[in-house]
N, C-alpha and C positions, 0 to 999 in steps of 0.2 A: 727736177728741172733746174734749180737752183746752182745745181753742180755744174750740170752742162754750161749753164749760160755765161757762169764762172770759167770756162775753159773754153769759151769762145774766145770773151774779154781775153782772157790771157792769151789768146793764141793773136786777135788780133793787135794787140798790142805786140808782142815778139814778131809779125810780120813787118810792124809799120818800122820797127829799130831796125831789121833787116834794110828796108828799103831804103829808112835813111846812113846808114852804113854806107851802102850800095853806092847810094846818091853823091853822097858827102868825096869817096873814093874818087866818082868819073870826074866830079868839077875839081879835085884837086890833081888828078893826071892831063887834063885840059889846062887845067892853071900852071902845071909846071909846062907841059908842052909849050905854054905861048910864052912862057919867059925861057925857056930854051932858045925862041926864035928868035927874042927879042935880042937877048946876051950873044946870039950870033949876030944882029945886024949892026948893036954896038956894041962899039969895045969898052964902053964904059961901065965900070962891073958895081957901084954904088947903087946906080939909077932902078936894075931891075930888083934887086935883094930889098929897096926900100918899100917899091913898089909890092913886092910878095908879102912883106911882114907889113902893109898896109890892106891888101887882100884878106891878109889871115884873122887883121883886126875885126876887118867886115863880115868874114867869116863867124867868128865866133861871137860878136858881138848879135849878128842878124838871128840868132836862134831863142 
């Protein structure tokens, strides 16, 4: 029983990195999407690149 329950743990733990992969992927193609839109409505190319590597802070700092 010991083994099994060892290979649950394990398996649910490889699901949860799966999903936060997953996860991690749609909000950063959402995130580039909206500063796509944004660097299309201005022409100003500083504002949204600071704004992305201020995401990314938040990003990686919120885990």
């Amino acid at each position: 029983m010991a083994i099994l329950d060892l290979d649950v743990e394990f398996e649910i733990v490889i699901q949860s990195i799966v999903v936060a992969v997953v996860l991690n992927l749609v909000v950063m193609k959402n995130l580039n999407e909206k500063f796509r839109i944004l660097s299309m409505k201005k022409m100003d190319i500083k504002k949204p690149c600071r704004n992305r590597a201020f995401f990314l802070l938040l990003l990686v700092t919120s885990r």
